[in-house]
C-alpha positions as CSV (number, residue, x, y, z in Angstrom):
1,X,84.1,-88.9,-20.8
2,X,80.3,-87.5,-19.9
3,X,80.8,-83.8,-18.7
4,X,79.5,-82.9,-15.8
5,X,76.5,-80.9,-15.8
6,X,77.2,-76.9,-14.7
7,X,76.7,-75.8,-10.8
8,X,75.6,-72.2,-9.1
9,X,78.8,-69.9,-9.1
10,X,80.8,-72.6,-11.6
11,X,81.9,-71.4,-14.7
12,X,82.3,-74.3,-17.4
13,X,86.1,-73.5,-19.4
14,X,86.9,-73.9,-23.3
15,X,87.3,-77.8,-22.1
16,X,84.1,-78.2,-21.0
17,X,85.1,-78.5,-16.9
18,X,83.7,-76.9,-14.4
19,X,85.6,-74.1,-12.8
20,X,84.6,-72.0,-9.8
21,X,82.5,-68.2,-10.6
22,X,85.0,-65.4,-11.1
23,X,84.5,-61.9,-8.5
24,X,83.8,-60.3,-11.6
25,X,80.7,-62.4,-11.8
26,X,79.8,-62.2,-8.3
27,X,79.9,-58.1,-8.5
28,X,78.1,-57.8,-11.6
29,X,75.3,-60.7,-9.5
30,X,75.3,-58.2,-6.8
31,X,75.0,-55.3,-9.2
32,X,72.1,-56.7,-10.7
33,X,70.3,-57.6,-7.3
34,X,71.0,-54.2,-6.1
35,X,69.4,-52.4,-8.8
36,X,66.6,-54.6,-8.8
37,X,66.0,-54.2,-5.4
38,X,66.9,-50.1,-5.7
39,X,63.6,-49.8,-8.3
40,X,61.5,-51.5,-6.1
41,X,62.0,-49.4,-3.5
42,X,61.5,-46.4,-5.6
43,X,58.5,-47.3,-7.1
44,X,57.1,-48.4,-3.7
45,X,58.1,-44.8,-2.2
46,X,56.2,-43.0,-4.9
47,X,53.5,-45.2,-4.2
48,X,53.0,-44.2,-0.9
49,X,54.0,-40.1,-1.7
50,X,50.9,-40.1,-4.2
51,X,48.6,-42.0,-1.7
52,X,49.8,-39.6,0.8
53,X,49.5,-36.7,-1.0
54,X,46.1,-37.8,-2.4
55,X,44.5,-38.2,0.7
56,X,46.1,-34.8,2.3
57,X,44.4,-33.1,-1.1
58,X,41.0,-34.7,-0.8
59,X,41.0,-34.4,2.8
60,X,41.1,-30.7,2.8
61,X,38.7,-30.1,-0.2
62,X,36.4,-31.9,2.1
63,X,36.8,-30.1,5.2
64,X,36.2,-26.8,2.6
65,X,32.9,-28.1,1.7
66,X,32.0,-29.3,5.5
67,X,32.8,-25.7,6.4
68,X,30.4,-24.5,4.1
69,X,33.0,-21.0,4.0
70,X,34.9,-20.2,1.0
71,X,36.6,-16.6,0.6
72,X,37.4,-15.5,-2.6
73,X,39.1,-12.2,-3.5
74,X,37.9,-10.7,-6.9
75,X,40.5,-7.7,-8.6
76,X,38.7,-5.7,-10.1
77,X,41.0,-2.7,-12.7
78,X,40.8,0.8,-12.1
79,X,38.8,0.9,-15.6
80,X,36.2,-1.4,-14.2
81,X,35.5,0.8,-11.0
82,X,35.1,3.5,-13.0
83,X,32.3,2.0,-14.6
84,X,31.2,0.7,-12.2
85,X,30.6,3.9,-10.4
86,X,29.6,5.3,-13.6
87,X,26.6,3.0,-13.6
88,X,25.6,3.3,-10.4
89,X,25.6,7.2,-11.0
90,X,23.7,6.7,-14.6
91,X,21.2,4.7,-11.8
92,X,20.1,7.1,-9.2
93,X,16.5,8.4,-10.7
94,X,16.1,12.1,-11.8
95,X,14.2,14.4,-9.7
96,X,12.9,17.0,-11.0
97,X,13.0,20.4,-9.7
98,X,10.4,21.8,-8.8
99,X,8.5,25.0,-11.2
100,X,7.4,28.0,-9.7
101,X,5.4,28.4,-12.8
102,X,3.9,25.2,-12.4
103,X,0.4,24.6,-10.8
104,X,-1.7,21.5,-10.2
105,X,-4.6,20.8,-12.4
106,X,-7.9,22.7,-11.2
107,X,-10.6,20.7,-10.6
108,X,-13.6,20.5,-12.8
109,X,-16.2,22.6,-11.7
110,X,-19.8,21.8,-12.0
111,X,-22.3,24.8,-13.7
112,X,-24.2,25.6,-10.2
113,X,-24.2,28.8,-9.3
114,X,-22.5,30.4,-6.2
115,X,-24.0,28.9,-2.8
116,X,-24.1,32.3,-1.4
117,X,-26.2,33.6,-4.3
118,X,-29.0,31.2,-3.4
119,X,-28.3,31.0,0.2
120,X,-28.1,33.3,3.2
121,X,-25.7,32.7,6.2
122,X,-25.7,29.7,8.1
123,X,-27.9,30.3,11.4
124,X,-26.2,31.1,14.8
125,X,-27.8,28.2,16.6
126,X,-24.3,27.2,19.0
127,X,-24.0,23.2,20.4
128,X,-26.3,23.5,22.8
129,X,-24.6,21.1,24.9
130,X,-25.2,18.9,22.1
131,X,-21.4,17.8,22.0
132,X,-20.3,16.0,18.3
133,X,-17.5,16.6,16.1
134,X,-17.8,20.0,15.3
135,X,-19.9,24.1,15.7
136,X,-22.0,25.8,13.7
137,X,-20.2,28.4,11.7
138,X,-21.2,31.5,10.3
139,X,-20.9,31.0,6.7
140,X,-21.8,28.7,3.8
141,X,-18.9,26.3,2.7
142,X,-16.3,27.6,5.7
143,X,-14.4,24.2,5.2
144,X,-11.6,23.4,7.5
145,X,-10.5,20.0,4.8
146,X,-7.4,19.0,4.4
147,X,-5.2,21.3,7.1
148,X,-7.1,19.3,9.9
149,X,-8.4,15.9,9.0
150,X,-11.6,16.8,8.3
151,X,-14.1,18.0,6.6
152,X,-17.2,21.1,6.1
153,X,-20.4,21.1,4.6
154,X,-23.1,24.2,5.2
155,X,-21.0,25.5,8.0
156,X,-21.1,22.4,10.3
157,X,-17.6,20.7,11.1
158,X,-16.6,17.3,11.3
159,X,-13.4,15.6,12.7
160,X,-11.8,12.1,11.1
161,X,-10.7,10.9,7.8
162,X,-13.9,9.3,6.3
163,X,-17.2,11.1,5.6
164,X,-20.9,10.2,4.1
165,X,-23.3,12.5,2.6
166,X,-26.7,11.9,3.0
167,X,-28.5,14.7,1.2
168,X,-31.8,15.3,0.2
169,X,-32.4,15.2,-4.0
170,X,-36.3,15.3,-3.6
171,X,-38.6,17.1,-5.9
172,X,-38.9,20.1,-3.3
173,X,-34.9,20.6,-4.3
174,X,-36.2,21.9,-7.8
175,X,-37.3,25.2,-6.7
176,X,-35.7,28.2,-5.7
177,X,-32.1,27.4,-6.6
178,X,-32.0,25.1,-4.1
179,X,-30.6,22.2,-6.2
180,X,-27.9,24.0,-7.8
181,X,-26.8,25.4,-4.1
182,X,-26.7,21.9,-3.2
183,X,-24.5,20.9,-5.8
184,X,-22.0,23.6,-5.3
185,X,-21.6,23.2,-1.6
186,X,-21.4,19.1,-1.7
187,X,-18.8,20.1,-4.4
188,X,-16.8,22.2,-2.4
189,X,-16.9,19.8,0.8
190,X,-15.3,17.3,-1.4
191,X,-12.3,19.0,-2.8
192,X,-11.4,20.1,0.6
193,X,-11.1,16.9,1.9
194,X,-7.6,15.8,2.7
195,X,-6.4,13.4,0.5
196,X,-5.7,10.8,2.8
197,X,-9.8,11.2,3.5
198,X,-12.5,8.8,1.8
199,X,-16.2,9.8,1.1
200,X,-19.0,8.6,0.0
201,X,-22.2,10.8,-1.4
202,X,-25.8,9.4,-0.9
203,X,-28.2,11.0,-2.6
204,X,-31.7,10.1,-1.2
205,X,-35.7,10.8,-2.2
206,X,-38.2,7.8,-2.6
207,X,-35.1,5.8,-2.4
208,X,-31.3,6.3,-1.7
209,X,-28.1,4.9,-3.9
210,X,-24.6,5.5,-4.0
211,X,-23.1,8.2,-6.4
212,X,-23.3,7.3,-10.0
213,X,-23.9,4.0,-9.0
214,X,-20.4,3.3,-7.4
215,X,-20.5,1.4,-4.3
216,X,-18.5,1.9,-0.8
217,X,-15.6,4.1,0.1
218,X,-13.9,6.4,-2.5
219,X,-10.1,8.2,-1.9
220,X,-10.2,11.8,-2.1
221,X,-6.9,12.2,-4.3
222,X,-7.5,14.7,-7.2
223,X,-9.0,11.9,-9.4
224,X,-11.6,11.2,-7.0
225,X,-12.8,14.8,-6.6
226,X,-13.2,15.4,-10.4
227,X,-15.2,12.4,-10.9
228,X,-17.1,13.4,-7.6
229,X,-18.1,16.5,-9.5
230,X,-19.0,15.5,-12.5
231,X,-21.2,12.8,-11.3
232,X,-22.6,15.4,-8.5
233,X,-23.2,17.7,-11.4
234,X,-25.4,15.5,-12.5
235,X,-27.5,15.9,-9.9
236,X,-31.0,16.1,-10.5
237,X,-34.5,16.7,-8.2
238,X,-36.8,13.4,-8.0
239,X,-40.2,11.8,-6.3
240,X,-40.5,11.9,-2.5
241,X,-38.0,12.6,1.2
242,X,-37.4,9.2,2.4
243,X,-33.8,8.9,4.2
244,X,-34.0,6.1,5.8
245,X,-32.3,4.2,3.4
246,X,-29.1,6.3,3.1
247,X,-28.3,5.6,6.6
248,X,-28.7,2.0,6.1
249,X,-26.0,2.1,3.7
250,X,-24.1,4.6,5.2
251,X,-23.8,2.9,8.8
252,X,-23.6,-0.3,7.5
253,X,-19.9,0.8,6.0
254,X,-17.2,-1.0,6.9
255,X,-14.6,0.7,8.2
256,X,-17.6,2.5,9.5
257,X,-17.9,6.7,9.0
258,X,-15.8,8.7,11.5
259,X,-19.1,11.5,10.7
260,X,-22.4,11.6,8.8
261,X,-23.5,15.1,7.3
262,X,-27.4,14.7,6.5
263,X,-29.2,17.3,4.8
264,X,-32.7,17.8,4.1
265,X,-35.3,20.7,3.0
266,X,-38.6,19.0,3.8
267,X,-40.2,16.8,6.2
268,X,-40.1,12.8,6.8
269,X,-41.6,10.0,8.6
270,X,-41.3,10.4,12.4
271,X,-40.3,7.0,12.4
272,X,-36.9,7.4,10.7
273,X,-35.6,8.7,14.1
274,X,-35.9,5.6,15.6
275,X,-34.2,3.8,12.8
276,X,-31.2,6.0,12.6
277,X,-31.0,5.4,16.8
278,X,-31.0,1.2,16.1
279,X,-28.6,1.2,13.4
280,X,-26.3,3.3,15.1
281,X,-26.3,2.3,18.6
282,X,-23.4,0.3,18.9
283,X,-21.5,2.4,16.1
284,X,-22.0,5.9,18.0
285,X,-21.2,7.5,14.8
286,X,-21.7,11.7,14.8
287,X,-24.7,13.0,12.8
288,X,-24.2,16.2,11.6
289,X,-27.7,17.5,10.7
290,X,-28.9,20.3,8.5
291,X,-32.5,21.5,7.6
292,X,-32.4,23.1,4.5
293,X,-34.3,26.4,3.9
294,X,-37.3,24.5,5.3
295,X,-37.4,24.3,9.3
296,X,-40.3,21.7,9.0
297,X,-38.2,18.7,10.1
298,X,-36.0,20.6,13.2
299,X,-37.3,18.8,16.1
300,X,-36.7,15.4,14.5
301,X,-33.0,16.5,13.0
302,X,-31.9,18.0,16.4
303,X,-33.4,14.5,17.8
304,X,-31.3,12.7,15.2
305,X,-27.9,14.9,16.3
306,X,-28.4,14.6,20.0
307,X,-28.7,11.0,20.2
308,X,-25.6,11.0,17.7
309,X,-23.5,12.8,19.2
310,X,-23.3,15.0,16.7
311,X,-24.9,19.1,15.9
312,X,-27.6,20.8,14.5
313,X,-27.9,23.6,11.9
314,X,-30.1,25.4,9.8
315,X,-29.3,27.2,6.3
316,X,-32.2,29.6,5.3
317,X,-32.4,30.0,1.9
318,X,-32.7,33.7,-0.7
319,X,-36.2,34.0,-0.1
320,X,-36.2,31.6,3.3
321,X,-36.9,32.6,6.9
């Protein structure tokens, strides 16, 4: 006899027939199913938790950055603050106090003598409606400097914070002392300068030039001065009285002069005048003029000043007027 081949849920006996599936089998079927079925699940949940969770984490990481805001709270030890305000003490620069024993450097004189041992009084001449930046005083080298904003030379007075010198270095300045006076007085005008002040010295006689050579406007701080009187110093009496040049360089200065001081002891070209008149014009620039033991030169020099603005002044000399 053929057996018969086995069915779903028929259990073949020790004979070889077919007999119907036990409960026992059906349980342990559903068993099986059910755990099957139970892992999916699970592995299907934590799926979805770690998708979930990703996309809460990355989502707020990028809101973070969009913000463009991130706090962050540093702790810092009681041992590091107290280094820290150690080094910020260690920091803080050192002033020093201040020496009543201490004084500033003097300046470096020049070897001309005493402008009042070559020199009388300055003359009592008054503005005569003249106007300018300053009166006549009564005495050689009466500077006002610093304390004001401006400056002194021979007695006449000038307002402002930059100041030329056009003085006369012509042969005629080698006699009588008159070189030396110059030297000390020009000197003197210089180192009383404020030191928020510029200068420049023009030394004139067949021709004019800047000061040992150095061109434009110099600060009056305490290196200036001493190189201002060594190199005036130097100083020495040459050729011919022709000034015209010095106020070409002086009014052709840029920020221009607040005031001129020009000195001379002799006589020029008529002419000069008129030059002075053209170059200033537009710049109305003060001219503080001084004739120089010599009167030979007054009417043009008080011509000069009055169409300046500025004022007039004559210094006689030892043996002068």
């Amino acid at each position: 006899m053929t057996p018969t081949p086995a069915q779903p849920g028929v259990s073949p006996d020790a004979r070889g027939v077919d007999l119907p599936a036990t409960l026992w089998h059906r349980v342990r079927k559903w068993l099986w199913r059910a755990t099957v079925a139970g892992a999916v699940v699970s592995i299907v949940s934590h799926l979805l938790f770690l998708v979930l969770s990703g996309f809460l984490f990355f989502g707020r990481s990028a809101g973070s950055v969009a913000g463009g805001t991130t706090f962050e709270l540093a702790v810092v030890s009681e041992a590091e603050l107290a280094e820290l305000q150690a080094a910020a003490e260690d920091a803080q620069p050192m002033v020093p106090e201040a020496s009543a024993e201490t004084s500033p450097e003097p300046l470096e004189q020049s070897t001309a003598p005493e402008a009042g041992e070559a020199l009388g009084g300055v003359e009592e001449l008054g503005a005569e409606g003249l106007g300018g930046a300053g009166d006549i005083g009564t005495s050689i080298g009466s500077g006002i400097g610093g304390a004001s904003g401006g400056a002194s030379f021979f007695g006449l007075e000038a307002q402002g914070q930059r100041f030329a010198y056009i003085v006369d270095v012509s042969g005629s300045m080698g006699v009588g002392g008159k070189i030396d006076a110059l030297r000390r007085e020009l000197t003197n005008s210089v180192r009383e300068l404020d030191a928020n002040a510029s200068f420049l010295v023009i030394p004139f006689s067949d021709v004019a030039f800047e000061l040992d050579g150095r061109q434009g406007w110099h600060e009056a701080t305490e290196g200036g001065k001493r190189w201002s009187a060594r190199a005036i110093a130097r100083l020495e009496p040459m050729a011919g009285t022709k000034p015209d040049g010095g106020f070409q360089i002086a009014l052709g200065l840029r920020p221009k002069p607040d005031a001129i001081f020009f000195m001379t002891d002799g006589e020029f070209e008529p002419g000069v005048a008129d030059v002075v008149a053209r170059l200033n014009r537009d710049l109305r620039v003060p001219i503080h003029c001084i004739c120089f033991v010599s009167q030979a030169s007054e009417p043009l020099m008080r011509k000069i000043a009055k169409d300046s603005g500025g004022s007039y002044g004559f210094v006689p000399g030892a043996g002068g007027p």
